[in-house]
C-alpha atoms as a printed R data frame, in Angstrom:
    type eleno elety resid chain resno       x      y       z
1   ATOM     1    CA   UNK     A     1   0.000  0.000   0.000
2   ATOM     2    CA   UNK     A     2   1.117  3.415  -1.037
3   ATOM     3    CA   UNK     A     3   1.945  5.910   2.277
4   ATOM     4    CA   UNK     A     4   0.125  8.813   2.685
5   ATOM     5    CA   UNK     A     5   2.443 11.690   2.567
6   ATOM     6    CA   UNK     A     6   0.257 14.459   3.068
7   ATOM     7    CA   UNK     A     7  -2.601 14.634   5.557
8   ATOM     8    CA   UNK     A     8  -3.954 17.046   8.369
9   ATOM     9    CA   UNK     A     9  -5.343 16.723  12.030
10  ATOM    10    CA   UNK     A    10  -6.570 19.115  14.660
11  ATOM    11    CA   UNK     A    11  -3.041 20.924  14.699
12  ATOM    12    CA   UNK     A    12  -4.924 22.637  11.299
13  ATOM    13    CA   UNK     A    13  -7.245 24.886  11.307
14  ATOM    14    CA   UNK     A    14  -9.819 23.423   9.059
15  ATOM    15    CA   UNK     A    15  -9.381 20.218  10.683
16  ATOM    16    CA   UNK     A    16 -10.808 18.509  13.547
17  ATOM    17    CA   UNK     A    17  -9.500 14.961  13.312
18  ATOM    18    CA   UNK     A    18  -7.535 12.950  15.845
19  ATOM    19    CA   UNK     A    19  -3.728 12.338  15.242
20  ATOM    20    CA   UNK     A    20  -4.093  8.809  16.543
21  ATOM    21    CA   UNK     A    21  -7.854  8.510  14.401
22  ATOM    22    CA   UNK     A    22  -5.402  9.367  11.334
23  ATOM    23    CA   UNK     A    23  -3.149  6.865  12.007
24  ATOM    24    CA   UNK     A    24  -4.937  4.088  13.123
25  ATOM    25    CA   UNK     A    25  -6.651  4.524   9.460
26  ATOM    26    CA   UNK     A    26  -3.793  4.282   7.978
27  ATOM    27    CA   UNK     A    27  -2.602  1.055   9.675
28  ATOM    28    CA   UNK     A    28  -5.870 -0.751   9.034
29  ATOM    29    CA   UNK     A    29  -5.596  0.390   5.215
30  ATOM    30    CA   UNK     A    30  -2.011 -1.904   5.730
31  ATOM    31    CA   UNK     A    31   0.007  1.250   5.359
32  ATOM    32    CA   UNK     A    32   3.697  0.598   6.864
33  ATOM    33    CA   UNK     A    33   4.821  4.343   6.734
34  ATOM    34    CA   UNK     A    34   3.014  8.257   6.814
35  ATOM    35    CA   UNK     A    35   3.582 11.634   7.462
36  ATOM    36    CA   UNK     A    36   1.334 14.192   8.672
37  ATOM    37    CA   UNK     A    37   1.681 17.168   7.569
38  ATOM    38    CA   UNK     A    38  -0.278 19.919   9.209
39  ATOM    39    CA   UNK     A    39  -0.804 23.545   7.835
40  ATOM    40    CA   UNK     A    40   1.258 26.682   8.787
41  ATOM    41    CA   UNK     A    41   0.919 29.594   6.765
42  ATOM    42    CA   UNK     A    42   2.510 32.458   7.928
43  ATOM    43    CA   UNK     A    43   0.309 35.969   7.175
44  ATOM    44    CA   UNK     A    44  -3.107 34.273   6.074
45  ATOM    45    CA   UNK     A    45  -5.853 36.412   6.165
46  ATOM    46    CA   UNK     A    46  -7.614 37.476   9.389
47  ATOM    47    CA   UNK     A    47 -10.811 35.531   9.438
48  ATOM    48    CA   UNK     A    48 -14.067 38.149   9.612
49  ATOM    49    CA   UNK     A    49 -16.087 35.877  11.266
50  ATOM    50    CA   UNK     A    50 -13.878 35.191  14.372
51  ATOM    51    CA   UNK     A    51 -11.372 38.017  14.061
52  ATOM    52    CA   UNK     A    52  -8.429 35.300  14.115
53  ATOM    53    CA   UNK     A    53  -5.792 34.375  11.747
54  ATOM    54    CA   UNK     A    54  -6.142 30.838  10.831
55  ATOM    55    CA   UNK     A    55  -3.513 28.459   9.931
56  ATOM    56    CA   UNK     A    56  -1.073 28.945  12.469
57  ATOM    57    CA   UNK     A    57   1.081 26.009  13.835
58  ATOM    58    CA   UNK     A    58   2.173 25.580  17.469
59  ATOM    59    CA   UNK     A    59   5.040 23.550  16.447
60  ATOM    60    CA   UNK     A    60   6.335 22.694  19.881
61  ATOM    61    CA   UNK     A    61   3.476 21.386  21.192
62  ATOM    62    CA   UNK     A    62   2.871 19.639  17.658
63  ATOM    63    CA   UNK     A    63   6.944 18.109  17.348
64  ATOM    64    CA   UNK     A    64   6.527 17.034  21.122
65  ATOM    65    CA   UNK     A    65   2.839 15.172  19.996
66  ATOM    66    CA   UNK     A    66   4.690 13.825  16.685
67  ATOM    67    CA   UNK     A    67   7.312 12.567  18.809
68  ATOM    68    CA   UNK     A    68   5.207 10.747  21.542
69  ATOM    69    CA   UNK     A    69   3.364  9.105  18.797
70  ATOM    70    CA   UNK     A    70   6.180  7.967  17.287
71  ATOM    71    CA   UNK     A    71   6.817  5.971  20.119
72  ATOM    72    CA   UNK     A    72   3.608  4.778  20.937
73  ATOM    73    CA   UNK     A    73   3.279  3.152  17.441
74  ATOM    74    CA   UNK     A    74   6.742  1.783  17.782
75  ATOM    75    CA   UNK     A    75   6.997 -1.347  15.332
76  ATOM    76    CA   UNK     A    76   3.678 -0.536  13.734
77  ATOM    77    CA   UNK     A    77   3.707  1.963  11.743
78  ATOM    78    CA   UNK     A    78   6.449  4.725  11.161
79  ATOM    79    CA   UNK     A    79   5.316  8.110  11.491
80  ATOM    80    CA   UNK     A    80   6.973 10.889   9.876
81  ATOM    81    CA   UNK     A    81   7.481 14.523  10.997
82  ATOM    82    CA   UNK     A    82   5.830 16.873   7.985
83  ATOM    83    CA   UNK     A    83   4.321 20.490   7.521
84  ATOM    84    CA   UNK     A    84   2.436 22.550   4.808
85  ATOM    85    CA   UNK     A    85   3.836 25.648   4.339
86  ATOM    86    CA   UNK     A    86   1.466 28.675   2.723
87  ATOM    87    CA   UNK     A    87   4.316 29.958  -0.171
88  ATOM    88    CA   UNK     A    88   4.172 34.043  -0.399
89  ATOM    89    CA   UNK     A    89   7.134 35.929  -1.384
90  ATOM    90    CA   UNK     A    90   7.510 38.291   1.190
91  ATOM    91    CA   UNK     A    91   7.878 35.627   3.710
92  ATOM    92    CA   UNK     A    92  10.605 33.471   2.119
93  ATOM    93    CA   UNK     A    93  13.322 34.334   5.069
94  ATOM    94    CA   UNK     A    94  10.750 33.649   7.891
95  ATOM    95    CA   UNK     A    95  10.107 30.204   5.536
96  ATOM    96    CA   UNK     A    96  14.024 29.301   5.215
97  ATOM    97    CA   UNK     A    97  14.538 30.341   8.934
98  ATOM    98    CA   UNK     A    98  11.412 27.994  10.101
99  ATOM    99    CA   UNK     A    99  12.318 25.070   8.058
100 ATOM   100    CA   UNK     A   100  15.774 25.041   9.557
101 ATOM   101    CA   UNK     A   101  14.474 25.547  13.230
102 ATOM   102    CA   UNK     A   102  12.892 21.944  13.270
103 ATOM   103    CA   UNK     A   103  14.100 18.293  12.463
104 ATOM   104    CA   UNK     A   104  11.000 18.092   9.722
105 ATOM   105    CA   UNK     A   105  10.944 14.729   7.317
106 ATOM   106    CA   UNK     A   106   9.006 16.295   4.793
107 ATOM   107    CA   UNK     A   107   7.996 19.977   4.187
108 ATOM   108    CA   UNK     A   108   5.006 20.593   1.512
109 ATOM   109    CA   UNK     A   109   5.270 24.324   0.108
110 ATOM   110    CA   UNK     A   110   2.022 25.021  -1.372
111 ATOM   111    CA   UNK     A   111   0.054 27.797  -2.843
112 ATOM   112    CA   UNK     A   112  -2.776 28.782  -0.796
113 ATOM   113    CA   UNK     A   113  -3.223 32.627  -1.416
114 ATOM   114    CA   UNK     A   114  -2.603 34.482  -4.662
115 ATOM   115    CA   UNK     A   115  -2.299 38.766  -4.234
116 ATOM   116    CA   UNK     A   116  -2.848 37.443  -0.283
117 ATOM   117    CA   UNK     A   117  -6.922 36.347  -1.036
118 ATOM   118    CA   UNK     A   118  -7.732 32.646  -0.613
119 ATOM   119    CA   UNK     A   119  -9.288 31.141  -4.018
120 ATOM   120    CA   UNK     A   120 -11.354 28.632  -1.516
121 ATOM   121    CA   UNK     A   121 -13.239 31.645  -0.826
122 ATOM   122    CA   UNK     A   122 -15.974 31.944  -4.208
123 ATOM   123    CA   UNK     A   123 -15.763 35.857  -3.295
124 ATOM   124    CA   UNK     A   124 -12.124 36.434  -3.503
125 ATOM   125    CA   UNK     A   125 -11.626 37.579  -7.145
126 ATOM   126    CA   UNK     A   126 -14.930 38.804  -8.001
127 ATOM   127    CA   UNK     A   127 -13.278 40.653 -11.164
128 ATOM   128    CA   UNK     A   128 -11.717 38.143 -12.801
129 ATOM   129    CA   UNK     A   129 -12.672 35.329 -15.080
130 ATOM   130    CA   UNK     A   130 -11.134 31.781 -14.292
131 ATOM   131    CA   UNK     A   131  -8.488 32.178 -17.251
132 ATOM   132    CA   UNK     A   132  -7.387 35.251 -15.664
133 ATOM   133    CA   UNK     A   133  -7.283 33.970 -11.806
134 ATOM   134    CA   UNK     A   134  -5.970 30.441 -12.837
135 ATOM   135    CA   UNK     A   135  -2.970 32.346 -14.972
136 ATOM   136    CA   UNK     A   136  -1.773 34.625 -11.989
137 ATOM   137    CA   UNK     A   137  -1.903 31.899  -9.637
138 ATOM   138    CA   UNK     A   138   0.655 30.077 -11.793
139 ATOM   139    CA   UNK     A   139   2.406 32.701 -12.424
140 ATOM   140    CA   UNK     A   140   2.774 33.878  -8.761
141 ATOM   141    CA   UNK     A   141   3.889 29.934  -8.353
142 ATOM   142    CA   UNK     A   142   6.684 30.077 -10.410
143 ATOM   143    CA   UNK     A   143   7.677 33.922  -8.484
144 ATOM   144    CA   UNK     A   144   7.071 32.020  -5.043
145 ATOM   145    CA   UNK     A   145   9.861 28.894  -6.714
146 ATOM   146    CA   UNK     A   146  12.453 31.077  -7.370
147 ATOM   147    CA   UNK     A   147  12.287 32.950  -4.224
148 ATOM   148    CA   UNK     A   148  11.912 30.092  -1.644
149 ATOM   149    CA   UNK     A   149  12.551 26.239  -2.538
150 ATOM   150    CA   UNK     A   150  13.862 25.027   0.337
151 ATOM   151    CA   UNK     A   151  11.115 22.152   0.410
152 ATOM   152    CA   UNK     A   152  10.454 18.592  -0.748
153 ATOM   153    CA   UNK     A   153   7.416 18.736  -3.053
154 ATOM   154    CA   UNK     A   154   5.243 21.300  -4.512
155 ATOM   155    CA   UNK     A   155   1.613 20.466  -3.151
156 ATOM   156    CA   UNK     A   156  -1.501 20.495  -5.571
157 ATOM   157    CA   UNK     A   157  -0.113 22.590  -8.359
158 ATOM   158    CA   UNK     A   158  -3.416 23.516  -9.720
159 ATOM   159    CA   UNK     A   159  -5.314 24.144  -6.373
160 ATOM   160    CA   UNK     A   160  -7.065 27.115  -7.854
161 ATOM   161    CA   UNK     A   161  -8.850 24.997 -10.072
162 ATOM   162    CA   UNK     A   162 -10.928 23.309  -7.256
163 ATOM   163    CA   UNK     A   163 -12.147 26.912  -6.583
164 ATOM   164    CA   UNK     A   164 -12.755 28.423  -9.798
165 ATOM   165    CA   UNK     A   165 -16.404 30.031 -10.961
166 ATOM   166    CA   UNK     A   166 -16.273 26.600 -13.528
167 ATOM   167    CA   UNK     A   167 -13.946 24.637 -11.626
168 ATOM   168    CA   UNK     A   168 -12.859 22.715 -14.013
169 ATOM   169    CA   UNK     A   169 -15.317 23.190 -16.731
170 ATOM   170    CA   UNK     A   170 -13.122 25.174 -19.840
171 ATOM   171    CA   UNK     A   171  -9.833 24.771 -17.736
172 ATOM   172    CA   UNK     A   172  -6.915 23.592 -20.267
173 ATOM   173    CA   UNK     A   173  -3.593 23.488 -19.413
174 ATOM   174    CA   UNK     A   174  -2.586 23.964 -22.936
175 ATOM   175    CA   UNK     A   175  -3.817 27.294 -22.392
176 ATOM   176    CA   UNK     A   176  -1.145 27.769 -19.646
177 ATOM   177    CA   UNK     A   177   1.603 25.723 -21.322
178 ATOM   178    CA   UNK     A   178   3.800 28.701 -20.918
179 ATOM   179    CA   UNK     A   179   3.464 29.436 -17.440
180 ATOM   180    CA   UNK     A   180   3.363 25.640 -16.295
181 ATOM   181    CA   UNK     A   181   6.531 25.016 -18.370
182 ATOM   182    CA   UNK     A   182   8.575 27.371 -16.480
183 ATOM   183    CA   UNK     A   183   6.377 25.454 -12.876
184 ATOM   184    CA   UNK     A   184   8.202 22.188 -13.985
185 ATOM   185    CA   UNK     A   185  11.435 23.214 -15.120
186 ATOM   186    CA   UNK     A   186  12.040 24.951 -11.713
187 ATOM   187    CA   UNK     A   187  11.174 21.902  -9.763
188 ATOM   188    CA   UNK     A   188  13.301 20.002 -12.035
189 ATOM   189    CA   UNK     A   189  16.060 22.241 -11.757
190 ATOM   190    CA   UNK     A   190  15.781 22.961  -7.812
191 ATOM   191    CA   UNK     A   191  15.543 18.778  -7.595
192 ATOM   192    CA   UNK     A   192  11.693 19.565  -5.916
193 ATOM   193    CA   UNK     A   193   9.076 16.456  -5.980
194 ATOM   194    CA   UNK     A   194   5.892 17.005  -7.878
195 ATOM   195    CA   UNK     A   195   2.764 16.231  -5.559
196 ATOM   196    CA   UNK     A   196   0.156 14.009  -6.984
197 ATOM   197    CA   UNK     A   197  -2.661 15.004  -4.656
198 ATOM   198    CA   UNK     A   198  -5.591 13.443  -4.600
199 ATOM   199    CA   UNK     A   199  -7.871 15.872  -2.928
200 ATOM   200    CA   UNK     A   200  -9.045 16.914  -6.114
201 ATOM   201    CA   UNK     A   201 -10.687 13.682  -6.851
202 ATOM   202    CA   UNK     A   202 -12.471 14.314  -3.864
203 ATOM   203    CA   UNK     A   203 -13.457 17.717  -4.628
204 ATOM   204    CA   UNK     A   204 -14.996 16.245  -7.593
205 ATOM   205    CA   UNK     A   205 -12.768 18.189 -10.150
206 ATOM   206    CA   UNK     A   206 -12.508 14.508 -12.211
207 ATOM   207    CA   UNK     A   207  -8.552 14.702 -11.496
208 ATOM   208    CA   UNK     A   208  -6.001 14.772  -9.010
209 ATOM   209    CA   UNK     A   209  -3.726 17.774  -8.594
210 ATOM   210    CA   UNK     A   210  -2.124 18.663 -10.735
211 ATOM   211    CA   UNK     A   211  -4.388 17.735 -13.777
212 ATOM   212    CA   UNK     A   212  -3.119 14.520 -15.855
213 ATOM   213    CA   UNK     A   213  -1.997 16.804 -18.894
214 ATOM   214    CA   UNK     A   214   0.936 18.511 -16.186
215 ATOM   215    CA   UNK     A   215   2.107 15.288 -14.597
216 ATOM   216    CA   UNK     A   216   2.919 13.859 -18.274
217 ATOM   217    CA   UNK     A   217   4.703 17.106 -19.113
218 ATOM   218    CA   UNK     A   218   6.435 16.743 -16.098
219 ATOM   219    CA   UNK     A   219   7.653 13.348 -17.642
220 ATOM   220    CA   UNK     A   220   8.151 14.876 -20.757
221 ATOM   221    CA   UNK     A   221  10.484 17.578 -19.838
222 ATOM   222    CA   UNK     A   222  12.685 15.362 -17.748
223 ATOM   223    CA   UNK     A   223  10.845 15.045 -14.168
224 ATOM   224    CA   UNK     A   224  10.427 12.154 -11.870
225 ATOM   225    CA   UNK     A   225  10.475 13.275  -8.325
226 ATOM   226    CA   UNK     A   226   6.923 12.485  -7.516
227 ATOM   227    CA   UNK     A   227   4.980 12.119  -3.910
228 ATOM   228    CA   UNK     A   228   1.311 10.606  -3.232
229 ATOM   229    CA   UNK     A   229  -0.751 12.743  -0.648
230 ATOM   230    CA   UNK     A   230  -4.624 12.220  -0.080
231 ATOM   231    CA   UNK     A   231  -4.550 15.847   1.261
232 ATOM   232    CA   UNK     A   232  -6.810 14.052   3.978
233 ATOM   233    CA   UNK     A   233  -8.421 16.256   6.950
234 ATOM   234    CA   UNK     A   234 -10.593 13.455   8.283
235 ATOM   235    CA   UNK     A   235 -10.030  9.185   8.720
236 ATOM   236    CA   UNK     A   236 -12.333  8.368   6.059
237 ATOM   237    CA   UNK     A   237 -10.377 10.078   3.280
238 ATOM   238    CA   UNK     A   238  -6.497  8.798   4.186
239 ATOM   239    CA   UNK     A   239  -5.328  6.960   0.680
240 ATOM   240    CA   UNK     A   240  -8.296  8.972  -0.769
241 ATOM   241    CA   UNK     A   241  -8.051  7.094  -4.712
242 ATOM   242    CA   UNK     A   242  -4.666  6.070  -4.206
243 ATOM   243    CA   UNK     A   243  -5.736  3.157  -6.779
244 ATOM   244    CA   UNK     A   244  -6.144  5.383  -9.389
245 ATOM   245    CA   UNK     A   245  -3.660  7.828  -8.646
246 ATOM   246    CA   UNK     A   246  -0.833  4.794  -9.093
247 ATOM   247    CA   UNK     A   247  -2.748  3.433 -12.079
248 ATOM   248    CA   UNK     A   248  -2.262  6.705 -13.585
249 ATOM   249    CA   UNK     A   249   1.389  6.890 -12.828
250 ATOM   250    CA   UNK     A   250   1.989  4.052 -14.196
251 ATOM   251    CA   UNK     A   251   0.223  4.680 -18.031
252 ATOM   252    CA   UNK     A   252   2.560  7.921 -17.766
253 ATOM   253    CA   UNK     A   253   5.911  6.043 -17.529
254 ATOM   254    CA   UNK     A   254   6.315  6.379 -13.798
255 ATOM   255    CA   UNK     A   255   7.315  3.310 -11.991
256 ATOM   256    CA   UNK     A   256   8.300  4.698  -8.442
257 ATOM   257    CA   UNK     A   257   7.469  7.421  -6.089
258 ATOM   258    CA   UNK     A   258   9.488  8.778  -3.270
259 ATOM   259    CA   UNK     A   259   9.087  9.480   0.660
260 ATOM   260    CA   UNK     A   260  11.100 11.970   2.632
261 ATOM   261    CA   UNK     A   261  12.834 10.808   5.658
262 ATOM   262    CA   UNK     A   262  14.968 13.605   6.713
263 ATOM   263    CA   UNK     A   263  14.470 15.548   4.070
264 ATOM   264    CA   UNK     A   264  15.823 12.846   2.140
265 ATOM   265    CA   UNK     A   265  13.751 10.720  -1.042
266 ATOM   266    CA   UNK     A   266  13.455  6.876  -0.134
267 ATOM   267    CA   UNK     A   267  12.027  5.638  -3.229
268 ATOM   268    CA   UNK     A   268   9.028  2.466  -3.502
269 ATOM   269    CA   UNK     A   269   7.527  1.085  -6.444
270 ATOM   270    CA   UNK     A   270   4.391  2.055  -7.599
């Protein structure tokens, strides 16, 4: 069974799940290995309803929980030490200074905010058609890449498309070849995995993240870092279409994906 290398508990925000209800789905789906991966991102928005700003991490209290659940699932399953950092430019030497504070496996950078508004909110770009939002959210990718990479996968590349007006009605990546291009060639050339995430099965988009079209072009142009996440924020959705997700590999040319221990790719067959 494929691990789960990205998935959330009640150290997120928008989560309310158990560590140990995580985990003890992922053992009885036969899974040897996972890594959570709660979220952390640094300057989100204030939220108007509560007047707080969500997505912020205690990581003490969440290293010192990682760590005492390492040991009580000692020689049944190994549990790895991950987080999901929110990628804005402004922030990349509070990013590089974080990521070196803490003995993390696996660190997810990933795209949550574009011009510092949340696409998961329908009201966030009112003014602009999904072409237009979809293209400056790659675009303001490829700016976050070059000015922070110091991370182990880039997490669901085409997140804005779960959120668009049409979701994914009219979205084709041929119509952002250019901007995706230069996506892929940075992860190639900064050696950063490309996250198949699952999550947007479950959003109902008809793909993971990225779409199909952007892992084979990934292929094409040389890449094959890739990592599996179910981008999971309850039990029932750890390994969320992992079936399909390796099937799909697989017709692409991949035959292995890779885990982080460390920091460091440990690679398993698909």
């Amino acid at each position: 069974m494929i691990a789960d290398c990205h998935m959330h508990t009640w150290f997120s925000s928008d989560s309310e799940a158990r560590p140990e209800d995580m985990i003890e789905q992922a053992f009885r789906l036969g899974m040897k290995e996972m890594c959570i991966t709660d979220h952390y991102d640094m300057d989100y928005p204030v939220n108007p309803e509560t007047g707080e700003t969500e997505f912020r991490l205690d990581t003490p209290v969440y290293w010192e929980k990682i760590l005492n659940l390492q040991e009580q699932y000692r020689g049944r399953i190994s549990i790895r030490f991950g987080v999901e950092l929110g990628l804005q430019v402004h922030l990349k030497e509070r990013l590089r200074e974080y990521v070196s504070g803490w003995p993390f496996d696996f660190v997810i950078g990933s795209m949550h905010l574009l011009d510092g508004k949340d696409p998961y909110y329908a009201d966030s770009f009112p003014d602009m058609t999904d072409e237009e939002m979809y293209r400056a959210y790659f675009r303001a990718t490829a700016e976050n890449l070059r000015s922070f990479h110091d991370f182990q996968t880039l997490g669901h590349l085409d997140y804005a498309t779960r959120y668009g007006k049409r979701k994914a009605a009219g979205y084709r990546c041929s119509d952002y070849q250019e901007e995706l291009d230069e996506i892929l060639r940075l992860l190639i050339e900064y050696q950063i995995a490309l996250e198949i995430n699952t999550g947007g099965l479950k959003y109902g988009l008809g793909y993971p993240n990225p779409h199909p079209d952007i892992i084979r072009r990934y292929r094409e142009l040389g890449g094959e870092l890739i990592t599996i996440g179910s981008d999971a924020h309850e039990p029932r959705h750890v390994a969320c279409s992992f079936d399909s997700a390796a099937e799909l590999l697989k017709t692409l040319g991949f035959r292995c994906y890779a885990q982080f221990v460390g920091r460091k790719p440990v690679f398993y067959s698909l």
